[in-house]
N, C-alpha and C positions, 0 to 999 in steps of 0.2 A: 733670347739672345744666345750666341753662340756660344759655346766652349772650346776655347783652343787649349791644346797642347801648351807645356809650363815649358817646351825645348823641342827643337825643329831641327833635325841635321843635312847642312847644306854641302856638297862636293864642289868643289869649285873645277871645273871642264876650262879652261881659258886657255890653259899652258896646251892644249891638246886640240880640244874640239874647235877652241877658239880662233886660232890658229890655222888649222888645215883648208880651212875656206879663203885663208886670205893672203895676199902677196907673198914671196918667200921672204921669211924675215931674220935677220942674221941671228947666227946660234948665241953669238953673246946676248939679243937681246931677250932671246929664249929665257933665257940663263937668267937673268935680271929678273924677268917676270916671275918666273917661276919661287925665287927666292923672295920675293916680293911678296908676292902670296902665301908664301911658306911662313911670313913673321905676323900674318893680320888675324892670327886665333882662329882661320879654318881648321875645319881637324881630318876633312879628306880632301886629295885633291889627284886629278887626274892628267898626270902628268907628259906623256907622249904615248905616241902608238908605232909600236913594231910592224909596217906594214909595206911591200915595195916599192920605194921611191921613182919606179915610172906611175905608181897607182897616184900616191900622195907625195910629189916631190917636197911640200914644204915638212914631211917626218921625215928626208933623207937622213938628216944629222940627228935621229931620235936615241942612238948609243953616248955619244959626247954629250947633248944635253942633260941627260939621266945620271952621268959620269961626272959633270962639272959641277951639279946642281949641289944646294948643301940642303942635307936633310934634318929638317925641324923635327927634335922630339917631339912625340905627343901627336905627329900630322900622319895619314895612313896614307898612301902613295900608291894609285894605279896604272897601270898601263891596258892601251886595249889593242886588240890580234886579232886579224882575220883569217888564221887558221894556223894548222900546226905548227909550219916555222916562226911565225909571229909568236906564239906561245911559247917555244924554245927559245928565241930571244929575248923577250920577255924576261924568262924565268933564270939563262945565265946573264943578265942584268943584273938579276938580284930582287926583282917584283913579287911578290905572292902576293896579291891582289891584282885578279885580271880583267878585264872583260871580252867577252866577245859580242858580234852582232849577225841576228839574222832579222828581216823583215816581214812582216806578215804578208805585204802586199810581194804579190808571186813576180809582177811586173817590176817592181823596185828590187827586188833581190837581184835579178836579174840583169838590172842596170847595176847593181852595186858589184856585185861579183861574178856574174854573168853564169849564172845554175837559181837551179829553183829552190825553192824555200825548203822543199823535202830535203835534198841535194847536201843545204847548207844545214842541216840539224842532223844530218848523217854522219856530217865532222864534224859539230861540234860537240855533239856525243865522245868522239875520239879526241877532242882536243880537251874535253873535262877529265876525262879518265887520264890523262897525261898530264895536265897543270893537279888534280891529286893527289896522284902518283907523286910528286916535285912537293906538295904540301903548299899548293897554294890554292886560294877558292878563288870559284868561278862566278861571274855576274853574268847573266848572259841578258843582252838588251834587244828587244823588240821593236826595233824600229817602224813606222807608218802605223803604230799603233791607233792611232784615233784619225784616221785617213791618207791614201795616198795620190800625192798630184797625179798618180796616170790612172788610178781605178776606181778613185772618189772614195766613199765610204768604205770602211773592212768593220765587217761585223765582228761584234765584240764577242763572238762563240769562238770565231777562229783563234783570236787573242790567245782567249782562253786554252782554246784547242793545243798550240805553242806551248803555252807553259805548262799546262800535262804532260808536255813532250819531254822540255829542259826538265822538269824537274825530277820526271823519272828518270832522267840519263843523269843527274847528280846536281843540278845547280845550286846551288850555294843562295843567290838572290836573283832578282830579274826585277829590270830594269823597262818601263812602257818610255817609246820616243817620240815624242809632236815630230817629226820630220819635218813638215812643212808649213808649222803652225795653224793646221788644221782644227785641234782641239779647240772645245768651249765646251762650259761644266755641262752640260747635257753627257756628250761624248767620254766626259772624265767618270762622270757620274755612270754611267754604264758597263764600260769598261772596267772599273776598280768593283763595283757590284757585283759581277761573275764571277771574275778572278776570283774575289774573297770568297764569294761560294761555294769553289773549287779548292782553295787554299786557304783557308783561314788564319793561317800559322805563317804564311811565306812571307820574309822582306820584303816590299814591295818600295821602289823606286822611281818618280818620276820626273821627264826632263820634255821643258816645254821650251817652243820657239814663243817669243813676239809679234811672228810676222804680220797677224790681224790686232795686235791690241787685247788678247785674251789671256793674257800669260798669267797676271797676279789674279786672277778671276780663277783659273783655273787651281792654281796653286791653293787659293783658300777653299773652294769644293773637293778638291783633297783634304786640308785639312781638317774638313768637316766631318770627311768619308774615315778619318782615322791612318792617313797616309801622314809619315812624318821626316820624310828621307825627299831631297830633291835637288838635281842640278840647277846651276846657273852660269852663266859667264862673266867675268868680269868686262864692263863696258857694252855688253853683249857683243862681243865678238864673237861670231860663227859662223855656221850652217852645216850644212851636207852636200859638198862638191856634186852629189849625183842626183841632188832635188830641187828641182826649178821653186822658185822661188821661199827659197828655204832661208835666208837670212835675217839674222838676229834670235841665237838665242837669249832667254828671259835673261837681263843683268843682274848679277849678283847686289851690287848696290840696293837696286831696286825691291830686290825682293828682301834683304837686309831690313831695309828701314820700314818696310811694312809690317815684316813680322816684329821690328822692335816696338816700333809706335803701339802693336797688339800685345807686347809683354811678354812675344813669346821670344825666349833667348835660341842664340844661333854662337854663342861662342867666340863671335866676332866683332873686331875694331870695327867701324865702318870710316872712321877717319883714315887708319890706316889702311883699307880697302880702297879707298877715293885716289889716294895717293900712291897706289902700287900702279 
């Protein structure tokens, strides 16, 4: 039989990631959600991204949001950037907790920010030494980590390859991304086995899509593998605007009441989760 973890730490992405894949939707109700979430015993939560509103027009309003929002003791509050100015707004916001993203698959970077994956770890090398500099730490997230809709599989050496990179350039934590809900425990199972081999000491974070039915499947092959850090959305609202058929990340609820029924705590209502 298994042995889980006695406590499971879950980020809630809703206010952010949830969000940016879907209609534009008005800042008050931003606003709502966000505080919403803020009262249901999460203790991180990921709350907008600094990034230009021709890229992601539904962050246009991500300063007012961040400004209106009321911040729960006790809840640790991200923002994520795609490159240096995003990090300077970010950080006169008032964030120190950031992330950034680059992807493993060279084709998805590409689509994502239109430069290649070297390209995008060349700043974000310079965008860590500047959110340090400011005293805040950096996550940096790997997106198509366990496959991407344009190049199928990425091998889990390059993964790995990546976070030798971030971590010698300073990252704080690092983050693996289902993009497209690619992942199934085989792929989880792989990927988190190198990494650890390579870093055995590094926070390790992951955030899985829906999209096949594999999500809580995967989340307990993490837990097995000793991963105990993972996003979710509430409702599963999301995706990645730049990844065909990327919708539905895992829902928080969901994953909520699995790890409850297993005894492992998450610090959270799930009543007051249903109703945010």
């Amino acid at each position: 039989m298994a042995s889980w973890p006695s406590s499971v730490s879950l980020r809630e992405v809703g206010p952010r990631d949830g969000l940016q894949n879907e209609q534009p939707v008005p800042t008050e109700a931003k606003v709502r959600l966000l505080d919403a979430l803020s009262a249901t015993g999460v203790r991180r939560i990921e709350a907008v991204s600094f990034v230009h509103p021709r890229a992601i027009p539904q962050m246009a309003d991500a300063d007012e949001v961040w400004r209106r929002a009321r911040k729960a003791p006790g809840v640790r509050y991200s923002a994520l950037v795609p490159n240096r100015r995003g990090a300077e707004r970010a950080v006169a916001a008032g964030f120190r907790e950031i992330e950034v993203v680059v992807s493993a698959s060279d084709t998805h970077n590409r689509r994502n920010v239109n430069r290649a994956t070297a390209e995008s770890l060349d700043e974000i090398a310079a965008v860590i030494a500047l959110l340090h500099e400011a005293g805040a730490s950096v996550e940096v997230i790997i997106a198509t980590s366990f496959g991407c809709p344009y190049e199928g599989d990425v091998d889990p050496r390059r993964v790995a390859s990546i976070v030798d990179r971030v971590v010698a350039d300073g990252a704080d934590r690092v983050a693996f991304g289902d993009t497209t809900g690619m992942a199934t425990p085989r792929r989880v199972r792989d990927v988190v086995t190198v990494v650890r081999e390579r870093h055995p000491d590094l926070p390790l974070l992951l955030h899985f899509h829906n999209t096949r039915g594999t999500a809580l499947a995967n989340i307990l092959t993490a837990l097995e593998l000793g991963v105990t850090e993972f996003d979710a959305s509430v409702g599963g609202l999301g995706g990645c605007p730049y990844a065909p058929g990327a919708s539905g990340n895992v829902a928080t609820e969901e994953v909520v009441h699995m790890l409850h029924d297993m005894g492992v705590d998450t610090g959270i209502d799930l009543g007051a989760l249903l109703e945010a």
